[in-house]
C-alpha positions in Angstrom: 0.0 0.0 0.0 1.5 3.3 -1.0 2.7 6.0 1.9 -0.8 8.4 1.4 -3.2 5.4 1.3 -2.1 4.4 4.8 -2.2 7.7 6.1 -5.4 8.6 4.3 -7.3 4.5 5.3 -6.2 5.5 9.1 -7.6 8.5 9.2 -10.8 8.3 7.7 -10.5 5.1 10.3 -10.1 6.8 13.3 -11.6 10.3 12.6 -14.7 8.9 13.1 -14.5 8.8 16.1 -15.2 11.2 18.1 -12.8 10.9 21.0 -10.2 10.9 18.6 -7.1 8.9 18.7 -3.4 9.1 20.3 -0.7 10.4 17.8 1.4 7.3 18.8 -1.1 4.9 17.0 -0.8 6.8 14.0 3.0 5.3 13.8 1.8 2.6 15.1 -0.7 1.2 12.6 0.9 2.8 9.5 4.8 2.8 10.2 4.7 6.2 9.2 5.8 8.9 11.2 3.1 11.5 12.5 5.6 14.6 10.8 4.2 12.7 7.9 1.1 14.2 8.0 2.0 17.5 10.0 0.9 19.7 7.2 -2.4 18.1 7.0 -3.4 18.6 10.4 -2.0 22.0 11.1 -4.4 22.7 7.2 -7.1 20.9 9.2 -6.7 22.8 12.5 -6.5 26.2 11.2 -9.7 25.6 9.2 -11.1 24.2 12.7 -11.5 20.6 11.6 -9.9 19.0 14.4 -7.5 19.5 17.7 -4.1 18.6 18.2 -2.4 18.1 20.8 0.6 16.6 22.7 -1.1 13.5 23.1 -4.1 13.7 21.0 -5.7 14.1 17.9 -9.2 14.9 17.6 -12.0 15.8 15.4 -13.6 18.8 16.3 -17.9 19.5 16.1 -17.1 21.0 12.4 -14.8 18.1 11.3 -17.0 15.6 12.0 -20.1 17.1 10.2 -17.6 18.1 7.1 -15.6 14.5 7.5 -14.9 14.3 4.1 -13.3 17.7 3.8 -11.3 16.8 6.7 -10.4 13.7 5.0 -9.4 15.1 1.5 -6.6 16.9 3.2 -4.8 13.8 3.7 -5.3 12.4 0.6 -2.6 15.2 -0.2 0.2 14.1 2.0 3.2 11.6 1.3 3.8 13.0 -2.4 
């Protein structure tokens, strides 16, 4: 599986939840580093898609009702 599909199938695994997930399961479940995706979510926190945190990474009351916007951002990553 290329680098951006398993970035992009974990996300739109986990986003959907709504407590989120810890950053260290990102690496994890994909063997990617998180700084692989660190433009994505700081895209998707300025646009107020999500939170991130230390620890955490969570979709936020306007990420989860535009999930797919959300999601598109890290179709974009691992080019």
């Amino acid at each position: 599986m290329a680098r951006d599909e398993r970035a992009f199938e974990f996300m739109m695994n986990l986003l959907r939840l709504t407590d989120g997930f810890e950053r260290r399961l990102f690496t994890e479940r994909t063997g990617l580093p998180v700084s692989s995706i660190q433009s994505a979510l700081d895209q998707a926190e300025a646009q107020g898609l999500l939170t991130a945190d230390a620890n955490m990474i969570r979709p936020t009351l306007r990420g989860q009702r535009f999930l797919n916007d959300l999601l598109t951002l890290f179709l974009k990553e691992g080019d």
